[in-house]
LOZABA-64211 format. One line per field, with one value per atom (N, C-alpha, C): residue in three letters; x, y, z. Coordinates in Angstrom, 3 decimals. Last residue first. Example, Ala and Ser with C-alpha at 12.3 -4.5 7.8 and 13.67 -1.06 7.14 Angstrom:
BEGIN
residu = (Ser; Ser; Ser; Ala; Ala; Ala)
u = (12.850; 13.670; 12.900; 13.190; 12.300; 13.200)
v = (-2.250; -1.060; 0.030; -5.690; -4.500; -3.300)
w = (7.080; 7.140; 7.870; 7.800; 7.800; 7.800)
This chain:
BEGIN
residu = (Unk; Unk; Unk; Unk; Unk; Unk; Unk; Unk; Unk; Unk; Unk; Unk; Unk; Unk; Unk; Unk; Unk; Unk; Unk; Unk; Unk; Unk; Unk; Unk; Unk; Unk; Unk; Unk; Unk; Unk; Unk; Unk; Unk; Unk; Unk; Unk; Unk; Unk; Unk; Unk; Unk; Unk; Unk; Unk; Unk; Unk; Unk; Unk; Unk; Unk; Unk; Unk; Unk; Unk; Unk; Unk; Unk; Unk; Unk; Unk; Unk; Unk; Unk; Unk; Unk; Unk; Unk; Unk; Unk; Unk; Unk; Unk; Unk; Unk; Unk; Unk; Unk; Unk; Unk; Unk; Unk; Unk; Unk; Unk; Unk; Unk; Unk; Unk; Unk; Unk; Unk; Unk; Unk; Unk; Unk; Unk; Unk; Unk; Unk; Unk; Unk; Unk; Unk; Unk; Unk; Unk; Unk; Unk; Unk; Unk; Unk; Unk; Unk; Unk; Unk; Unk; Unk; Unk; Unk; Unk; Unk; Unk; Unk; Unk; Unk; Unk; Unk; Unk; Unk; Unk; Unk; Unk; Unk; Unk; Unk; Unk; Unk; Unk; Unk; Unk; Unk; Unk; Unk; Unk; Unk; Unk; Unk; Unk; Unk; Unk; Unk; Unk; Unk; Unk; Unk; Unk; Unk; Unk; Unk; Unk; Unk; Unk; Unk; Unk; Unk; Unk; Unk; Unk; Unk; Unk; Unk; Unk; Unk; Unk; Unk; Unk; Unk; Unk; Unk; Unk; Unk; Unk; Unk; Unk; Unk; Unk; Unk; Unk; Unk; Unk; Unk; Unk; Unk; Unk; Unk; Unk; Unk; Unk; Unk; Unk; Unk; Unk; Unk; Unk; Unk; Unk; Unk; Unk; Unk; Unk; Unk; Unk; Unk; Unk; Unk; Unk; Unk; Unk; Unk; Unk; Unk; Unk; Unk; Unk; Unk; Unk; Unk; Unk; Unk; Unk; Unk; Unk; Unk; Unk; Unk; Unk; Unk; Unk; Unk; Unk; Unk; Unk; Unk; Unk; Unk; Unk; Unk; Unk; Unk; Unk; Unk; Unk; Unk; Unk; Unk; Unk; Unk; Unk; Unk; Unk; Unk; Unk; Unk; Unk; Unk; Unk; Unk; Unk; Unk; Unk; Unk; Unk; Unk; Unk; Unk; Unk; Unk; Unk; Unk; Unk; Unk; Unk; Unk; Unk; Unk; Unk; Unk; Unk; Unk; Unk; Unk; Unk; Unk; Unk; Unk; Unk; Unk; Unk; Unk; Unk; Unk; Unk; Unk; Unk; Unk; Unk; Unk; Unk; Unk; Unk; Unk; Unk; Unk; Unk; Unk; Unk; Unk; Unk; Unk; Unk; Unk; Unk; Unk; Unk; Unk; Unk; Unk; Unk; Unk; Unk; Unk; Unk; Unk; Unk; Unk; Unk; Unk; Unk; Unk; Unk; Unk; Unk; Unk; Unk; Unk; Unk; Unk; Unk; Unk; Unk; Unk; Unk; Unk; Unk; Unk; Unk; Unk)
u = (-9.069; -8.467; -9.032; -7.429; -8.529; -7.977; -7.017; -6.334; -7.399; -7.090; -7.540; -6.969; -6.579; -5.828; -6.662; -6.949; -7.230; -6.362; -5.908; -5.503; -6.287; -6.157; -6.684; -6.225; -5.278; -6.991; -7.138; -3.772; -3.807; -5.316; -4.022; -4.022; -4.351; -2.377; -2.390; -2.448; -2.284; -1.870; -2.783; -0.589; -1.699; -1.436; 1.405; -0.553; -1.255; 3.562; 3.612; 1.892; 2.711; 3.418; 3.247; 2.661; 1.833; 3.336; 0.407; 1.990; 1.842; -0.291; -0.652; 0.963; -2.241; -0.721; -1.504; -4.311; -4.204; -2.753; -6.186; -5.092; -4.515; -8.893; -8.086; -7.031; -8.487; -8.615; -8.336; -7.626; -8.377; -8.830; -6.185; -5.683; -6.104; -7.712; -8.059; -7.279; -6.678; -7.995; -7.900; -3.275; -4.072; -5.639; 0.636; -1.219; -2.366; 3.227; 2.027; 1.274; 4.393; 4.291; 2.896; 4.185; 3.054; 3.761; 5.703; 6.072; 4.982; 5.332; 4.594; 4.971; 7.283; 6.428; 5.877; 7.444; 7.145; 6.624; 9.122; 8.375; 8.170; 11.223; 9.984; 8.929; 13.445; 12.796; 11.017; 15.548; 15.597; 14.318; 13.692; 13.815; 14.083; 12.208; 13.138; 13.272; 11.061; 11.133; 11.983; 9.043; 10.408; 9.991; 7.863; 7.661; 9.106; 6.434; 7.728; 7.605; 5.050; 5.086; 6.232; 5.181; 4.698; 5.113; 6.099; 6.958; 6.163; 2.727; 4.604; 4.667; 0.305; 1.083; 2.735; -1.213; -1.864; -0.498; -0.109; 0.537; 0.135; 1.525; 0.677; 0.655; 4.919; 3.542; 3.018; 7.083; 5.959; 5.014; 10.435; 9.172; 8.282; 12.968; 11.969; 10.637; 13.806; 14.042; 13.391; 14.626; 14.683; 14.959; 14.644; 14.101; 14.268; 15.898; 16.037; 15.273; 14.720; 16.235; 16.297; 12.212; 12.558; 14.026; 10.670; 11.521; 12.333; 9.442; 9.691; 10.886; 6.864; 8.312; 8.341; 4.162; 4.612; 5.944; 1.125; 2.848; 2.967; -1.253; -0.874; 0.795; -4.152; -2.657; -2.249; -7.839; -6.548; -4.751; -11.027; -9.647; -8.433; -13.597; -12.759; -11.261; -15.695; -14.858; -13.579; -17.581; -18.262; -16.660; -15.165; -16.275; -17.182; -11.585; -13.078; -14.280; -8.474; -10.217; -10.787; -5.266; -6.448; -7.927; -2.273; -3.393; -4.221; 0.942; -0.349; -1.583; 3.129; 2.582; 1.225; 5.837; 4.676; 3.809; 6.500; 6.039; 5.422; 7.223; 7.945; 8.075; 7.044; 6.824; 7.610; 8.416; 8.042; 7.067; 8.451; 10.079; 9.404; 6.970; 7.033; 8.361; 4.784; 5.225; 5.802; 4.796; 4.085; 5.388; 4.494; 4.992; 4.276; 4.911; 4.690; 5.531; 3.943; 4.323; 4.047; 4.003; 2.900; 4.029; 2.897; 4.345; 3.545; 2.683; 2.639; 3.588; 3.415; 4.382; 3.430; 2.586; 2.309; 2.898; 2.369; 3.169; 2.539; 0.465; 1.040; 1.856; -1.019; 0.255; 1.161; -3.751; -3.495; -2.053; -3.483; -4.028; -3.040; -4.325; -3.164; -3.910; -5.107; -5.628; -4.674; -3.934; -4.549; -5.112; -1.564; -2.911; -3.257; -0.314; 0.571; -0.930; 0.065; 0.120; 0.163; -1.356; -0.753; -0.746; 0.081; -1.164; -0.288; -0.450; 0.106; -0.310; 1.047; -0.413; 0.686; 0.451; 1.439; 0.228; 0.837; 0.000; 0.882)
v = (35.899; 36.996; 38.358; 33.352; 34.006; 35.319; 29.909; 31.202; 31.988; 27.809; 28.467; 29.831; 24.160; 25.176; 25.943; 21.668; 22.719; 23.908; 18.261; 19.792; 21.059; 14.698; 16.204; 17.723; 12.676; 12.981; 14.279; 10.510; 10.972; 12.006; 6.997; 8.306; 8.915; 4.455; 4.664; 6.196; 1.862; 2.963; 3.379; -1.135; -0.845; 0.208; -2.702; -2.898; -2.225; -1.691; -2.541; -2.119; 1.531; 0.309; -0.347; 4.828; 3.673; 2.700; 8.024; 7.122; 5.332; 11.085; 9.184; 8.617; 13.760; 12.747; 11.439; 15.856; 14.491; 14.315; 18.980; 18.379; 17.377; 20.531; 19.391; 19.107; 23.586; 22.749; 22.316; 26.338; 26.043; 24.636; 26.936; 26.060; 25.216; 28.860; 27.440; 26.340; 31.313; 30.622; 28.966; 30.477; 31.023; 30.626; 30.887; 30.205; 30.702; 30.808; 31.825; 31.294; 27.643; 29.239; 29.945; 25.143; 25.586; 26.971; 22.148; 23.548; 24.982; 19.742; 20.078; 21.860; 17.053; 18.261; 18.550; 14.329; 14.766; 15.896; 12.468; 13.409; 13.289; 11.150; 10.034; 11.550; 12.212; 12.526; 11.962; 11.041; 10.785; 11.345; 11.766; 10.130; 10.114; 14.269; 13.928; 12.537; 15.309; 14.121; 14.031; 17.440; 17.108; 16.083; 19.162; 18.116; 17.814; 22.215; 21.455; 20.664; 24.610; 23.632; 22.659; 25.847; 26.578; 25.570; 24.361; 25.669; 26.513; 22.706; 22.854; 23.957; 22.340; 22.964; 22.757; 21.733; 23.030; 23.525; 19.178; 20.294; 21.751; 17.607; 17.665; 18.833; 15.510; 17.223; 17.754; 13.446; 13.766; 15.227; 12.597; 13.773; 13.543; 10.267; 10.681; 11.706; 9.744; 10.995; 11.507; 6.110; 7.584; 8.298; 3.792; 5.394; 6.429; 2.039; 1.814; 3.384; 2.862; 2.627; 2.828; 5.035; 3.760; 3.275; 7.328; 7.331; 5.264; 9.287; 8.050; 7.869; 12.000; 11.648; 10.163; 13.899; 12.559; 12.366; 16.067; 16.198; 14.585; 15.783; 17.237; 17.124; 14.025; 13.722; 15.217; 14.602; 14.591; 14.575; 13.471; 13.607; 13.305; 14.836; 13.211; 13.989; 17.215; 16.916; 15.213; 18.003; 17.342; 17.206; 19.881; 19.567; 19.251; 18.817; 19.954; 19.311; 17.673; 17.465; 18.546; 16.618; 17.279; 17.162; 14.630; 15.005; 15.469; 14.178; 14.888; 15.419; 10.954; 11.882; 12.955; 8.302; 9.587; 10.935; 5.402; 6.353; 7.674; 3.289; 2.809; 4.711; 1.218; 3.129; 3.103; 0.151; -0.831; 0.728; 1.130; 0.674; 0.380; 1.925; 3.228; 2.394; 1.556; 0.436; 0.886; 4.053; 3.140; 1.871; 7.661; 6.860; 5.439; 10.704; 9.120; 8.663; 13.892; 13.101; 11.660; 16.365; 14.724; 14.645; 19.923; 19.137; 17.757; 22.287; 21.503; 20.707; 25.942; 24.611; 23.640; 28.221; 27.409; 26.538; 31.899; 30.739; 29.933; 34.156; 33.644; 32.399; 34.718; 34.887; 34.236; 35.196; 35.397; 35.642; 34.891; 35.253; 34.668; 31.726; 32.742; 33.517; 30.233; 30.791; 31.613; 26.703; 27.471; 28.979; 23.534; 24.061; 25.908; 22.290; 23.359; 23.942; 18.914; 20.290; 21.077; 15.388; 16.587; 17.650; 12.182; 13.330; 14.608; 8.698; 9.949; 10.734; 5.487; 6.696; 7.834; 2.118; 3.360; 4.464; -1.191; 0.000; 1.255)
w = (-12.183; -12.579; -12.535; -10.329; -10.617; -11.318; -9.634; -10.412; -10.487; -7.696; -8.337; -8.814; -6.732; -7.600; -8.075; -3.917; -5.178; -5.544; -4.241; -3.585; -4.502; -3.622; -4.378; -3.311; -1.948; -2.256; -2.881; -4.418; -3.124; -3.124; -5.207; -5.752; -4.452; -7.295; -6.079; -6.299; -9.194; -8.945; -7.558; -10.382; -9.494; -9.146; -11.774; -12.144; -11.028; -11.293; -12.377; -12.652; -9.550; -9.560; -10.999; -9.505; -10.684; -10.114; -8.069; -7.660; -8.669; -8.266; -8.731; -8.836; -7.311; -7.323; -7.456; -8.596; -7.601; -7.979; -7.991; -8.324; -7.968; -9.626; -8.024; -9.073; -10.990; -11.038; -9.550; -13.621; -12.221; -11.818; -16.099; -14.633; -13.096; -16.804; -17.223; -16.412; -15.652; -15.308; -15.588; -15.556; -16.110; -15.235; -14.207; -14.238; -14.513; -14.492; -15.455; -15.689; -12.865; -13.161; -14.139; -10.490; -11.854; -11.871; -9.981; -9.973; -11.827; -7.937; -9.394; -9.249; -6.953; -6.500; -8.373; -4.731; -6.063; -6.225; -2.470; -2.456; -4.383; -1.030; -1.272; -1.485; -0.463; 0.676; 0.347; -1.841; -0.670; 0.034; -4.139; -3.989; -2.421; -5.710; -4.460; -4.360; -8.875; -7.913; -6.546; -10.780; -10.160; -9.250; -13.348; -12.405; -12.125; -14.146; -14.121; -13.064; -16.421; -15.379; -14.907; -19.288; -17.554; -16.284; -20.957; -20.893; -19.603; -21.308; -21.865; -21.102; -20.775; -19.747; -19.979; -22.962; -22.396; -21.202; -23.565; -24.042; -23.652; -20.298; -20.850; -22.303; -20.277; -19.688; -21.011; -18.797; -19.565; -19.190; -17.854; -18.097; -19.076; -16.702; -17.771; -17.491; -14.435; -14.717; -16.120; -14.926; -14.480; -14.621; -16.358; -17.445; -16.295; -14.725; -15.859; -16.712; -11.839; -12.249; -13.748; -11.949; -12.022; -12.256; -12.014; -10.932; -10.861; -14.557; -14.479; -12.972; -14.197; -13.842; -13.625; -15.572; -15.036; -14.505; -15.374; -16.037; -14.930; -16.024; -16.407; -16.880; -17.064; -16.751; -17.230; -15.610; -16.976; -16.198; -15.112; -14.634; -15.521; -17.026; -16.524; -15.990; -15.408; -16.211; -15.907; -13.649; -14.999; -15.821; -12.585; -11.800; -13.574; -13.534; -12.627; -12.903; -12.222; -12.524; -11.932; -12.752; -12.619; -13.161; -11.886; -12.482; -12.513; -11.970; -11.487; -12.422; -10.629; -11.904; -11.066; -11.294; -10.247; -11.464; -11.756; -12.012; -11.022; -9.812; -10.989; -11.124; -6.810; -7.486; -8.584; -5.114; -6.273; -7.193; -2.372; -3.266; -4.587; -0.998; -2.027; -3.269; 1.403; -0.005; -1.129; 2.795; 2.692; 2.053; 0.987; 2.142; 1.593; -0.386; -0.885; 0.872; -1.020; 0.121; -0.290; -3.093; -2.891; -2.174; -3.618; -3.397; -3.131; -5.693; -5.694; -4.479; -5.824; -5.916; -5.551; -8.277; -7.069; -6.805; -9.289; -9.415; -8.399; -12.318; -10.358; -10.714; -13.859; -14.244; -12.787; -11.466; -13.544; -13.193; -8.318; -9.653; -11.063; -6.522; -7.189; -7.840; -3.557; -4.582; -5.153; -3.577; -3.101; -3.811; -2.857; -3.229; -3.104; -1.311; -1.799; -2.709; -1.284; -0.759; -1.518; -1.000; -1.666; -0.446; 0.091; 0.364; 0.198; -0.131; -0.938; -0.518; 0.375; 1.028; 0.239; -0.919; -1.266; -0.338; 0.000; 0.000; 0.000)
């Protein structure tokens, strides 16, 4: 069992910055992937940005294209963390924000932080 629980949530304006940060405890050795994802309200929950933390691809990045060149996912290993570094956040940013921690077959999601930009 992997436990994840975000931070860093809260309200910015137009052009603001937020750090993100997921806390991974538990069963964390077999954590291949970390990643963050968002959801609004009638909307399916979307992959924003990923980090491969696996011996063999670590340090691989994925992000989304609404959030190239604003966002930046990073990993701590010693401190079993993952943060999400949002700059020049727009409305459309407004969102929960989950950490997903992905073993071989079984992911693991923390309970959401909100993100609102207002303008």
């Amino acid at each position: 069992q992997v436990y994840l629980v975000e931070s860093g949530g809260g309200l910015v304006q137009v052009g603001g910055s937020l750090r993100l940060s997921c806390a991974a405890s538990g069963s964390i050795a077999r954590i291949r992937a970390l990643g963050w994802y968002r959801q609004g309200p009638g909307k399916k929950r979307a992959l924003v940005a990923a980090i491969s933390v696996d011996i063999t691809s670590g340090g691989n990045t994925y992000y989304a294209d609404s959030v190239k060149g604003r966002f930046a996912i990073s990993a701590d290993t010693a401190k079993n963390a993952v943060y999400l570094q949002m700059n020049s956040l727009k409305p459309e940013d407004t969102d929960v924000y989950f950490c997903k921690a992905e073993e071989n077959d079984i992911d693991y999601w923390g309970q959401g932080t909100q993100v609102t930009v207002s303008s």
